[in-house]
N, C-alpha and C positions, 0 to 999 in steps of 0.2 A: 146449590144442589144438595137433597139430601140423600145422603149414604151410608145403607149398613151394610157392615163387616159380620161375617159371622166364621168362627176360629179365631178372634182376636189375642189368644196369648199364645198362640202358631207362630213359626219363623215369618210365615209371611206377612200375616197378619198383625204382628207385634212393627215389623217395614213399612205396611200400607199404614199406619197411624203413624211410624217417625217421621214419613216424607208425604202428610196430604196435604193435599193444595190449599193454599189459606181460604178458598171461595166454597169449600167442603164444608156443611153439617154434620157428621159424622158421629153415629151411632156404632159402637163394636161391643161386641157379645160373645161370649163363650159359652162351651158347653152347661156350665152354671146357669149361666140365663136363658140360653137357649138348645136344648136338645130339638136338632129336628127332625128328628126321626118320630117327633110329638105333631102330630100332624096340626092337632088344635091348637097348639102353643105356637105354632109357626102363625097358623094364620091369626091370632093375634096380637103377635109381636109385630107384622108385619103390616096388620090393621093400624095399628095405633102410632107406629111412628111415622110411616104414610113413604116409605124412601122414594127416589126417584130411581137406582139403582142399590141392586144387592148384589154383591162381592162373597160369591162364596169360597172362602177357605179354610175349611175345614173338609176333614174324611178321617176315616179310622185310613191308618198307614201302618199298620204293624206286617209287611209285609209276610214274614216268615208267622207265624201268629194265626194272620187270615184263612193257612192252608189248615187249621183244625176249629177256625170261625168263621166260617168265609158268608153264614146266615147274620152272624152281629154286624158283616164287617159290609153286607148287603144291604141291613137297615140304614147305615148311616151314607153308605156312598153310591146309593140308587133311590130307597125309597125316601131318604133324606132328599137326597138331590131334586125329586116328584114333589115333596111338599113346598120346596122352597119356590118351586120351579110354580105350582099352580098357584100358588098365595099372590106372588110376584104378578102373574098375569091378572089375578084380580083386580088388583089396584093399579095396573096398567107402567108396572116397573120392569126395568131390563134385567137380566142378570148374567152377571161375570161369574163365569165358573171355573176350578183348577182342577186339569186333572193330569196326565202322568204319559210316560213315555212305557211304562208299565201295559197299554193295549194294544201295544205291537210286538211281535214275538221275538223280537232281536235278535234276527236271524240273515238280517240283509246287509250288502255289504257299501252300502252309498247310504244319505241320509235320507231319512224317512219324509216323506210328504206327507200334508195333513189327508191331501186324498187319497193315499197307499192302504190298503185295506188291514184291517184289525185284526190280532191274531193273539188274544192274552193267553198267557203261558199257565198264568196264578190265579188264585184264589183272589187277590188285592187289583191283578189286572180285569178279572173281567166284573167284580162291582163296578170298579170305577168305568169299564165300557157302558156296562150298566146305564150307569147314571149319567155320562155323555148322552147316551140315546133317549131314557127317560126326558132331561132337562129340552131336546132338539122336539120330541113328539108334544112334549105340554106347552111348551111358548115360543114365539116365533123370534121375539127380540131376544136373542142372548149374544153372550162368547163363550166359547168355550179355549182354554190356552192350556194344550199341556206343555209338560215344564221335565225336568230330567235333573236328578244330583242336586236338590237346594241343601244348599247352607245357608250360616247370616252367624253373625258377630253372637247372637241368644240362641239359645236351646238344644237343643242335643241333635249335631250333624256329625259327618264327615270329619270337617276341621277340627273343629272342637273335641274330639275323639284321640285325634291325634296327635294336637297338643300335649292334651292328657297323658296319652300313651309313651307320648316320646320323652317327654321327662321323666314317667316310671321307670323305663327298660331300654338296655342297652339296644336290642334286635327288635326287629318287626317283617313280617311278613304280609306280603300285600299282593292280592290278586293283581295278575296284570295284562289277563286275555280278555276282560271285558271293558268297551271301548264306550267312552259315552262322554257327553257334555257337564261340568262342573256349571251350577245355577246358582248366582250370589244373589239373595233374596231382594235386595236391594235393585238389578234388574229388572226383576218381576214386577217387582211393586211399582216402579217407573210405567215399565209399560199399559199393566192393569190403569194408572190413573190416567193415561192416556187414551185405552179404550174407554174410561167416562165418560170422556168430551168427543166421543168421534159415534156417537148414536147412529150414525150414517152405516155403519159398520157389525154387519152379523157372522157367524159363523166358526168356523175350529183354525186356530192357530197356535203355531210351535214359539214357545218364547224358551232360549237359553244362553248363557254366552257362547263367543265363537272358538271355535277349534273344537280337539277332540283328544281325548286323554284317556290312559287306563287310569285305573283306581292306581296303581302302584307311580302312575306318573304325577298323577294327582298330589300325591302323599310324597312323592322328593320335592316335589314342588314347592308345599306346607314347610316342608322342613329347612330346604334353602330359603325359601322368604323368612322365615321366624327365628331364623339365626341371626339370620344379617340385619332385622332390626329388634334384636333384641328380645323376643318373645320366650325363644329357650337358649340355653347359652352352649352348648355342643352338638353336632349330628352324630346320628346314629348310626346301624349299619342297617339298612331294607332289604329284605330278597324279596325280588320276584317269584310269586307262586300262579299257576293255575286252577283254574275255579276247580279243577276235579280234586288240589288238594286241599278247597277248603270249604267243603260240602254243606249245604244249607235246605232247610226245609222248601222254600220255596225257588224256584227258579230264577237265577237273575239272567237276562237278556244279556247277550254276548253283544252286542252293538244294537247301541240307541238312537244317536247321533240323527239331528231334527233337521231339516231344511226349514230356515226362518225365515224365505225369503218375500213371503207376502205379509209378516211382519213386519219387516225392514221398511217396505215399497209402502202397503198401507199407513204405516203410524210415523213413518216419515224418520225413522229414529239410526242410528250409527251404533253398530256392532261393536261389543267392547269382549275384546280375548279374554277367555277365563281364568289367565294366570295373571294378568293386568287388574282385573276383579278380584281374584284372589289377594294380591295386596291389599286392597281398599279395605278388604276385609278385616285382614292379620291386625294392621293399621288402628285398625278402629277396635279392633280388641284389644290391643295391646294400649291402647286411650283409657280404655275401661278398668283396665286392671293396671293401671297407674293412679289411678282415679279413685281406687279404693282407700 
């Protein structure tokens, strides 16, 4: 089967190339080679290497950002999403799309179904509705999976933050009214390979680990795992804070938390807890930077 990646030096995207299936052709591209917000350069890039499926991961994410570009931030995570989406139907390929827990207004108090109606709060929430709807109107074979909180062992998340942060400074402070799902890229990407092989299968699904964590539970959590295998060698002290005392351009959803359960049912796959994942993850960083 052949398959492009497009966001290939993406958290996610850097996962969907360490774990593809050895029966995968696989082409991955970046914004380097492929902007596609270039309508003509999509089609083709996407002429000439003929995929069977494209795996879109890529979007501008700069959440806070979008609320004073929210026209740049529309090119790449709507009308981007429309070139990929018509090119694809040309030559008669599916496409896997990412998009974010950021289209619902995180305002409910149970987990969000994929059928629960859309309500973006931001500038970054409603492109990427956008381009949900754009991708559903231009082709009929797709996926669409949003996803909540990714990390991964590369690139700038979450974890890696506060890593960082915990070996500079004694204190930290961590929001801990906003409730939501921790996403170990590594998930993701399992699942995404999975919707490859299940062409039988269209439509919007929630992929993330199971449970539900503040940011501030999220980050004791980081901190007890990285101790106890050796990642930083003392804990620090954390306060809980509230989102009003730690004010941000754009809105973050008070509760995100996804109902995965026609994920689960459909791809046949066993739920793994986010703090379980959160290991695999420490783990594997902590591989890398022994490694050096």
């Amino acid at each position: 089967m052949k398959v492009l990646i497009v966001g290939a030096k993406g958290q996610l995207g850097t996962e969907l190339q360490n774990c593809a299936p050895e029966n995968i052709k696989l082409k991955a591209v970046d914004i380097e080679e492929l902007d596609i917000s270039q309508k003509e350069l999509v089609n083709t890039t996407l002429h000439d290497f003929n995929p069977e499926v494209v795996i879109n991961a890529s979007a501008y994410t700069a959440v806070d950002r979008a609320e004073q570009e929210e026209g740049i931030a529309f090119k790449v995570n709507c009308e981007g999403v429309a070139n990929l989406a018509l090119a694809s139907k040309g030559i008669g390929a599916r496409v896997i799309h990412i998009s974010t827990d950021y289209v619902f207004d995180g305002r409910s108090c149970k987990p969000y179904l994929t059928s629960d109606s859309s309500n973006p709060q931001t500038a970054y929430g409603r492109t990427k509705l956008a381009g949900e709807k754009a991708l559903a109107e231009a082709i009929d074979n797709y996926i669409i999976i949003r996803t909540s909180w990714l990390y991964s062992p590369n690139g700038s998340n979450f974890v890696k933050t506060m890593l960082r942060l915990m070996t500079e400074r004694d204190e930290l402070s961590i929001v801990a009214d906003q409730i939501g799902t921790p996403t170990s890229s590594h998930t993701l990407a399992k699942a995404v390979w999975e919707f490859t092989e299940r062409d039988n299968l269209t439509g919007v699904y929630h992929c993330s680990d199971s449970g539900a964590a503040s940011w501030y539970d999220f980050a004791h959590e980081i901190m007890i795992k990285a101790v106890r295998i050796g990642l930083l060698e003392d804990k620090i002290r954390l306060l809980p804070i509230t989102t009003a005392d730690y004010p941000t351009p754009a809105e973050r959803p008070m509760y995100s938390v996804m109902d995965k359960t026609s994920l689960y049912k459909d791809l046949g796959i066993e739920p793994i807890h986010w703090a379980d994942a959160l290991e695999e993850v420490l783990l594997k960083i902590k591989e890398m930077a022994d490694a050096v």
